[in-house]
N, C-alpha and C positions, 0 to 999 in steps of 0.2 A: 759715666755721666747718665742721668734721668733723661728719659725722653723729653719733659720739659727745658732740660737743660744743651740739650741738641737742639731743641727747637729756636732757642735763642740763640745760640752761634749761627745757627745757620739765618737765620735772620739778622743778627748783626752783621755776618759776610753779604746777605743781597744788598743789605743799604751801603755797606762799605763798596762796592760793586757799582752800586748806581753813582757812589761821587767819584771813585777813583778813575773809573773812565773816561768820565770827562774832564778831571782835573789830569790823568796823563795823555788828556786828546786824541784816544780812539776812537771816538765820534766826529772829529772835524769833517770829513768828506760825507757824513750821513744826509748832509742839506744839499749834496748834489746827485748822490748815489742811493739813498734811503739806506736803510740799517745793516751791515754787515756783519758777518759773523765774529770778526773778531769784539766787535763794540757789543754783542748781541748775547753769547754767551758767555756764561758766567765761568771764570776758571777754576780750577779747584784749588780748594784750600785749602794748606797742610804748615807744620811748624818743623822747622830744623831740628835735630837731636832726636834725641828718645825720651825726654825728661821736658818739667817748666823750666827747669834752671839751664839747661843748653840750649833750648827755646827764645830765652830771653837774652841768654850772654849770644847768640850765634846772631838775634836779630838784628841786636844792637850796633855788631859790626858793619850788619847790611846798612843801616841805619842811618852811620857812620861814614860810610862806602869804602871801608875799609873789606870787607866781604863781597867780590864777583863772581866768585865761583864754589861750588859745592859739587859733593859724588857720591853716590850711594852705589853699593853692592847689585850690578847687575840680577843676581839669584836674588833678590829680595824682590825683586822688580818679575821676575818669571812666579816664584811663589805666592806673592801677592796678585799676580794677573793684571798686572797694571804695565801700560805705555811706557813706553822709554819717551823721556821727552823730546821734543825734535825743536832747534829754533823756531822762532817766533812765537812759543808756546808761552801763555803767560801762567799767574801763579798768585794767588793769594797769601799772604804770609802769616801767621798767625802767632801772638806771642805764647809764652807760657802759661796762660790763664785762656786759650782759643779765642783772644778777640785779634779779628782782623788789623794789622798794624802797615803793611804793604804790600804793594803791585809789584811784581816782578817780571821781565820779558824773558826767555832763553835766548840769546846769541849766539852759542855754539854748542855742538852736543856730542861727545866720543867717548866711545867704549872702548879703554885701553885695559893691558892686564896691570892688575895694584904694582906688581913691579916696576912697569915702565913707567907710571904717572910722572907727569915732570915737575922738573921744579918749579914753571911758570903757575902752571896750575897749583900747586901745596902754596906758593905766594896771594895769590887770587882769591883764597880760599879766607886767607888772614888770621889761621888760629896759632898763638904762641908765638914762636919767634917768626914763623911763617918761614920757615925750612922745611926739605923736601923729610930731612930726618924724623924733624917732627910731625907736619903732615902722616908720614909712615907710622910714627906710634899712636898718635890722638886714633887715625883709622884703624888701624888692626885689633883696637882695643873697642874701637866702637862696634867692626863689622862681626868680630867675634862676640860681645858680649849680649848685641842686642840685632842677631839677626832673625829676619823673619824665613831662613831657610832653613837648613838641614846638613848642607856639605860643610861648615866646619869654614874655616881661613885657611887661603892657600896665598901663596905671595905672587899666582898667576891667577889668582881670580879676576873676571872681569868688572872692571868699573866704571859707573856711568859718570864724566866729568860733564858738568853742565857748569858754563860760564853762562852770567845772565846782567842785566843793567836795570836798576831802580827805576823805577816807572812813576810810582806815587809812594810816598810815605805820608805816617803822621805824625805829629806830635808824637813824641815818648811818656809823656806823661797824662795825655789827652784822655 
């Protein structure tokens, strides 16, 4: 992307910020407390998959609310230098084109090895027939094909399961 063209996403997420907040009522208690951090700063915003096209079919599901849960590769999360998310942590969602589509909350947050991942979660998650089977292949084809580390796929790698709950959407077509 052009730095002009960063500069409008990123401008599309602060306005999308400024309504999603109050449309998922982060701000209700501001009129007796004045502004908090959670209503205050803006969360980050990133798109599911590696591609537009898993971006948009993964949104969709969230969408849908067929989609509660997601998991990325621990080691992507060390070699990238970024936060393992922790509850309460919210999320911008972005389709396949980077425009903001929804607010997302984290409600729970564990690093388990890919082996043990369970079924509730591979269910949660909503891809395919939503088996832990398939869970296992969508993932290990995704963490191997498009990771941001170095060690390769192992079937105890650690992974981040984040369960989380629709906060704001929008229109899909908007």
């Amino acid at each position: 992307m052009t730095d002009v063209e960063l500069e409008q996403v990123a401008d599309e997420v602060r306005e999308f910020w400024d309504v999603a907040r109050v449309k998922a009522r982060l701000n209700d208690l501001e009129i007796y407390t004045g502004v908090t951090g959670l209503g205050a700063l803006q969360p980050p915003a990133w798109a599911f998959g590696a591609t537009p096209e898993q971006a948009d079919a993964l949104l969709a599901l969230v969408l849908d609310g067929t989609k509660t849960a997601t998991a990325g590769a621990s080691w992507d999360y060390e070699a990238l230098e970024e936060e393992v998310p922790r509850p309460g942590d919210l999320a911008i969602i972005l389709d396949g084109a980077a425009k903001p589509r929804a607010l997302i909350g984290m409600t729970e947050v564990e690093v388990v090895p890919f082996d043990q991942v369970s079924a509730e979660h591979a269910h949660a998650e909503g891809e395919g027939d939503r088996s832990l089977d398939t869970w296992r292949a969508i993932h290990q084809a995704f963490f191997t094909e498009y990771a941001d580390h170095d060690r390769g796929f192992a079937a105890d790698m650690p992974v981040v399961c984040e369960s989380f709950r629709l906060l704001y959407p929008t229109p899909r077509n908007a």
